[in-house]
N, C-alpha and C positions, 0 to 999 in steps of 0.2 A: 814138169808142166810149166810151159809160159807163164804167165800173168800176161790177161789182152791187156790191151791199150784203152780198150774203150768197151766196156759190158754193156750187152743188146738191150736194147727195152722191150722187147717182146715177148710177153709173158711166156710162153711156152718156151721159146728159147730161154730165158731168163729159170724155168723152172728145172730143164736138163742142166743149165750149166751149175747151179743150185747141188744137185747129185752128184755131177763130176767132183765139184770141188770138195766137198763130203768125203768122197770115196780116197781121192789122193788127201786129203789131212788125215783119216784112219792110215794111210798106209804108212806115212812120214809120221807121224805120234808113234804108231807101232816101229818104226826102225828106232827111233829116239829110247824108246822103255827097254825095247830087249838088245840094242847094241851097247853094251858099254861103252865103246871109244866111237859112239855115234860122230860124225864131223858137224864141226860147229855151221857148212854150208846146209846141211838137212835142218838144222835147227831154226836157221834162218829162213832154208824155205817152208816152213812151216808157220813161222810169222808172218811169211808174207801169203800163203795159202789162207790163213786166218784174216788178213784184213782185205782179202780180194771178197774171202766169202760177207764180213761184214759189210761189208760196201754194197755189195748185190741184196743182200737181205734190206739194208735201207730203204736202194733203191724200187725194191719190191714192196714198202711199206709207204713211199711217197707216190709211185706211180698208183698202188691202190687208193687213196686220199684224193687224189688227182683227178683219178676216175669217176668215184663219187662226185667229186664238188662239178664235175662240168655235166657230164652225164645223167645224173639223177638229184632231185631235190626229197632227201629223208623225211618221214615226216617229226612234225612238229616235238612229238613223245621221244624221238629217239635222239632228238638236239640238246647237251648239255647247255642250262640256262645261264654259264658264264661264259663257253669260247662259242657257243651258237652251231658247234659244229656238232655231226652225227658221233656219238660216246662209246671211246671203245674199253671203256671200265667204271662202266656205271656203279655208282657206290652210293648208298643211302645216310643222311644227316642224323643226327638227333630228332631234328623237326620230323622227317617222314620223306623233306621230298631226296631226289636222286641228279646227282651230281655226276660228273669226268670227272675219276678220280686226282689227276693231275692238277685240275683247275682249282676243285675243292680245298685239294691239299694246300696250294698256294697261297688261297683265301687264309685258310685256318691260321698258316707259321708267319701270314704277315699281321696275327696277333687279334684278328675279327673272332670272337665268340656268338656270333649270331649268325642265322640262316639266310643267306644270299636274296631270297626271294622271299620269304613269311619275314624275317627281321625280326627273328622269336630268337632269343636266350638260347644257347644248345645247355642244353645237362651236361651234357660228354664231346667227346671230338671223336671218337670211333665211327670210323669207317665202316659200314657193312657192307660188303659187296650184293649188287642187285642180280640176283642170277635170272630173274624172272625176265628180265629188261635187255639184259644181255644176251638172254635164248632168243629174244623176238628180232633184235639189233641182227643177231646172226641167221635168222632164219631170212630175213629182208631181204639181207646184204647177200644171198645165196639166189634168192627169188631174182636180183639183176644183176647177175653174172659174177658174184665178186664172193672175195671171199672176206669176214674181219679182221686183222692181223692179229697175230700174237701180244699181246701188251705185255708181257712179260721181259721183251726186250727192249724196251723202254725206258731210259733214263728219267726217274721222278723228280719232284723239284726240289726234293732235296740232296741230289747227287747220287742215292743210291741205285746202283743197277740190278741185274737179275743175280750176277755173281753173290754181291755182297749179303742180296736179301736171302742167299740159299746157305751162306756160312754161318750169316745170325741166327738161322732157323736151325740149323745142325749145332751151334752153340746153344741156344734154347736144349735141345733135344738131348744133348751129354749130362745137361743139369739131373735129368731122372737117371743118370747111368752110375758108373762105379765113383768112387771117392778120387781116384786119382784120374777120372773123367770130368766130376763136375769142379775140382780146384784148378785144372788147366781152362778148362769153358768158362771158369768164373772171373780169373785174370785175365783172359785173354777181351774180355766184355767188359770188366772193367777198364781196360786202356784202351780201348775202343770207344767206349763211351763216352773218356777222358778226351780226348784228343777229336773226334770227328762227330761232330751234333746231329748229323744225321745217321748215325748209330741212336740217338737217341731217341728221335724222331720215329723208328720203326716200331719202337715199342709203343706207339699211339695205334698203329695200324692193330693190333688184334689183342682181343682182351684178354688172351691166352699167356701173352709173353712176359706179365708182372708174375701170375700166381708158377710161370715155366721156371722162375731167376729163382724165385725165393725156397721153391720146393725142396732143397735141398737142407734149409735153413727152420723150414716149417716142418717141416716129418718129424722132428724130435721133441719130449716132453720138456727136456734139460738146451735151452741155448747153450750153456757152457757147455754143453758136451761135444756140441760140433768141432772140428778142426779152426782152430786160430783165424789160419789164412782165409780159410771159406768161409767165416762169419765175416772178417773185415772187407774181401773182395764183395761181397754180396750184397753188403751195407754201403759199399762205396758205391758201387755201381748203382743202385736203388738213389744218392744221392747225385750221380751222374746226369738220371734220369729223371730227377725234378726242376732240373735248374732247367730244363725246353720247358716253355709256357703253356705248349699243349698240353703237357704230360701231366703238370699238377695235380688238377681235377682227380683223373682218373687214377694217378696213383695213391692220392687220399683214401679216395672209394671204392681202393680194394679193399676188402675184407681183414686180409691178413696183414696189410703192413701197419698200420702204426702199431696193434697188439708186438708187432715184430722190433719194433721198432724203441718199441719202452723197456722190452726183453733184453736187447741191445745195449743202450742206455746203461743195464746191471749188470752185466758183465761182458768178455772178450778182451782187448785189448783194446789200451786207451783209442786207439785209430779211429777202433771200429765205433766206442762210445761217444767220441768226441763227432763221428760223421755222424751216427746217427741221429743227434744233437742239430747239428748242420743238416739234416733231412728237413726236420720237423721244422726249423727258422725259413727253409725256401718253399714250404708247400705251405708254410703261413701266409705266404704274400696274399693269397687269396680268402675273403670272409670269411665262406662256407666251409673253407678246411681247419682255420683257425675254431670255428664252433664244434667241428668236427674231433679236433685236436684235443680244445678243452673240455671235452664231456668223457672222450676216453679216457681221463684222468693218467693223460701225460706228465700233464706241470708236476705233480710229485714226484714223478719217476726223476723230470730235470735238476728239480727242489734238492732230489735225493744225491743225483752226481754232482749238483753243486757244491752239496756241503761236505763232500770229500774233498774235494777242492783240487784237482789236478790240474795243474797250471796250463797241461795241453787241452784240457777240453775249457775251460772256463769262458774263454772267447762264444763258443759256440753255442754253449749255454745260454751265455745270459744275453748271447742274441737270440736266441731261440725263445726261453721266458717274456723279453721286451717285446717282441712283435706278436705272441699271442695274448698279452694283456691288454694290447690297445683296446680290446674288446672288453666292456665292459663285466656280460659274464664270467668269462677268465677273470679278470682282477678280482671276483667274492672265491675264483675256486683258489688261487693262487693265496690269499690271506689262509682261507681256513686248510690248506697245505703248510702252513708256517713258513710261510714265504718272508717274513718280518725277520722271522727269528734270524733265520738261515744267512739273510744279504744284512741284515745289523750286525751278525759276529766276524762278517767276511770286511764289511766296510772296517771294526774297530780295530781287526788286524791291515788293515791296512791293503786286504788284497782286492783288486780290480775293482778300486772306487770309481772311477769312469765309469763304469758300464752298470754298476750298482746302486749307483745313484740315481741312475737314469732310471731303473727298474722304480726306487722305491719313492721317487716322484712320482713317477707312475700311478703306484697304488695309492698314494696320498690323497687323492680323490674319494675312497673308499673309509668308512666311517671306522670298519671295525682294522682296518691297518692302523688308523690315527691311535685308534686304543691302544694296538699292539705298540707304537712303535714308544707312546707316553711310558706305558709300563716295564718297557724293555732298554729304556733308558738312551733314546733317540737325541734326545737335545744335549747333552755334554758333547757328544760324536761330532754330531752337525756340526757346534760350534765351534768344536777344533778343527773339523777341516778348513770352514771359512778364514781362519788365521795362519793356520798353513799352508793351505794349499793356494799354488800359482794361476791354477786351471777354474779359467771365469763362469764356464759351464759348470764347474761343478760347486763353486759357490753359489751361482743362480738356481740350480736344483737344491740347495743346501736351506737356502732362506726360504724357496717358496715351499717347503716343507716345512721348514719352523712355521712360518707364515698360518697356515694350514692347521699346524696345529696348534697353535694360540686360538685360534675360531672356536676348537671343539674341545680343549682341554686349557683351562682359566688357570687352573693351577700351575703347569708348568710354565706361566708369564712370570713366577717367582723367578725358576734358574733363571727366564734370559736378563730377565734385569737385574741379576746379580752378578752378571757376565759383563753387561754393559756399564754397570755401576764402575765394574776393575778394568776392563778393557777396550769401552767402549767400541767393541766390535759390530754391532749393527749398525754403528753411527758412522763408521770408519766405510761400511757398505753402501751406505746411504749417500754416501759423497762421492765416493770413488767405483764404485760399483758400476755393472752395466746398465742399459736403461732398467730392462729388466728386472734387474736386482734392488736397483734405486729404490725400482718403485715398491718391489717386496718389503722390503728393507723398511723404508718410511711409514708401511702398515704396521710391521710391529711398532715402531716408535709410535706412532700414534695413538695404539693402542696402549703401549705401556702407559704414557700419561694420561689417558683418560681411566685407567685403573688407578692411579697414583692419585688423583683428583679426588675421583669417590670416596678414594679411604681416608681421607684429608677431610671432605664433607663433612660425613660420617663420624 
């Protein structure tokens, strides 16, 4: 069969030549499967059988658009309120009202959490398709001659086509199948995920496809029991899919991930505990999931692979720990986790003082850390890092914790002034230091002498 030159616009003609080219791609497919030494010319003409036929399908979806806009004016109900145009995948908000889903979608991943028209907060980004709105769209669209196209063929705005959404859904789908079903669907979604964001992006469309991944991972009493690879692909892929901004939210509030997720954390292999770690840091960015985070009594589960201390997860930890104490409730559950104990014995060894220091600045703000860290013997630490260490952030988190606690504990102003009596090391800060530090720095000095004064009075 040719290829015309030029495909007819006239619907009916356009609808037989629609069937012809159907019927010869069935017959060329079919010589391709059952010939073995098929020639590579039938192969090719069946590529080109395939973009004649896409090309007319197009055409058959611009000439109906076409038709609408000059022909008839939609009413008002069936106009998506961002392209103005008649909606051929009405999909519902948070808010209530109904959106094209293309248009909506674009709203959402250019990072807007609010309703186009009400300007209300959304809870969620879950799409629901409007079928009520789409019967009447289509019943309309019959009432003046026409028909509504397919939207399934339809490039979304985020790259995905009808292909891709029907592989992810049969990947979904092997998750409930056999064990050496759901470890090839579960890598295979992991490096999909990795690699192309609009993999990730689908799993915002249905609130089916978080509790579809993890199924395999949730059916069991024992997480260790699961196979190795299928707890760390699982776990990967679950942080593949937090790092989209739509996705946050809703993967917080499922049900079953973070309990999944803390599971994780105690055992599998370091990969899986160290992502899962890295889960819990990127679905922090957001308030509600941080309160979220710390009420399921996470930070212990973190607390706990902290102080095993494996040098591949550590990073992730105690970025993980850091951004959900910003929150002040977090920082009382994080003390009374022994959170003190845990980053005082890692700093005295000397492991990942950068990041642990940051943490217990952090909590220094919090009355009963100050206790913990007096009693647990914080200021000898502190002070030796200040003199050894080259990194001025961490001197500056070093003094505004001494600082700190000089306010709420009077007695350990003995050690530092007997620190500074031999090595004048606060004074050494105070000069040289950054502004920051300076100024820390000269509180204690100030303070030491005005304690030095009184007892002199006295």
């Amino acid at each position: 069969m040719a290829k015309p030159g030029v495909l007819e616009s006239d619907p009916g003609v356009m609808v037989k030549k629609t069937l012809e080219l159907k019927k010869e791609l069935q017959r060329l497919v079919k010589s391709i499967v059952d010939d073995e030494d098929c020639s590579t010319e039938t192969i090719d003409q069946a590529k080109e059988t395939l973009c004649v036929l896409k090309e007319l399908k197009l055409r058959q979806s611009s000439s109906l658009s076409l038709k609408l806009h000059k022909t008839v004016t939609c009413p008002d109900e069936f106009k998506c309120p961002l392209s103005m145009d008649l909606m051929r995948d009405p999909v519902i908000v948070a808010s209530g009202q109904t959106y094209d889903k293309p248009f909506i979608q674009k709203w959402l991943n250019a990072g807007n959490r609010t309703c186009p028209q009400t300007h209300q907060v959304l809870s969620h980004t879950v799409l629901t398709p409007n079928h009520l709105i789409r019967e009447m769209i289509e019943k309309w669209s019959k009432n003046q001659g026409t028909e509504l196209s397919n939207t399934d063929h339809y490039i979304n705005e985020e790259g995905i086509n009808e292909a891709d959404s029907d592989h992810f859904l049969c990947l979904l789908k092997k998750m409930s199948s056999a064990l050496s079903d759901q470890k090839a669907a579960a890598k295979e979604l992991r490096l999909l995920t990795k690699k192309h964001p609009c993999f990730r992006a689908l799993f915002c469309d249905s609130v089916d496809a978080i509790p579809q991944l993890l199924k395999p991972v949730c059916g069991s009493d024992s997480f260790s029991s699961i196979h190795p690879d299928l707890q760390e692909d699982v776990i990967t892929t679950l942080l593949n899919i937090s790092i989209h901004d739509s996705n946050k939210k809703l993967v917080a509030e499922t049900p079953m991930v973070i309990p999944l997720l803390m599971k994780a954390l105690g055992s599998g292999t370091i990969e899986t505990r160290s992502n899962a770690a890295a889960t819990l840091f990127t679905l922090s960015a957001l308030d509600s999931n941080k309160e979220l985070i710390g009420k399921s009594g996470a930070l212990k589960s973190l607390f706990d692979l902290l102080e095993e201390g494996h040098p591949l997860a550590m990073k992730d930890v105690a970025s993980a720990i850091f951004t959900l104490c910003v929150m002040h409730e977090n920082k009382a559950r994080a003390v009374k986790d022994g959170a003190v104990r845990v980053i005082l014995t890692k700093i005295k060894n000397r492991i990942h003082v950068d990041e642990l220091l940051a943490i217990l600045a952090l909590l220094s703000t919090h009355q009963k850390a100050i206790q913990d860290m007096g009693e647990l013997g914080a200021v000898p630490s502190l002070l030796s890092i200040i003199k050894e260490s080259s990194c001025e952030r961490n001197k500056e988190n070093c003094i505004a914790i001494l600082q700190t606690i000089c306010l709420y504990d009077r007695s350990k102003l003995k050690e530092i002034k007997e620190e500074e009596n031999t090595n004048r090391t606060i004074s050494e800060l105070a000069q040289n230091g950054t502004s920051r530090a300076k100024r820390k720095a000269s509180g204690i000095l100030e303070r030491l002498n005005r304690v030095v004064n009184i007892t002199h009075t006295a």
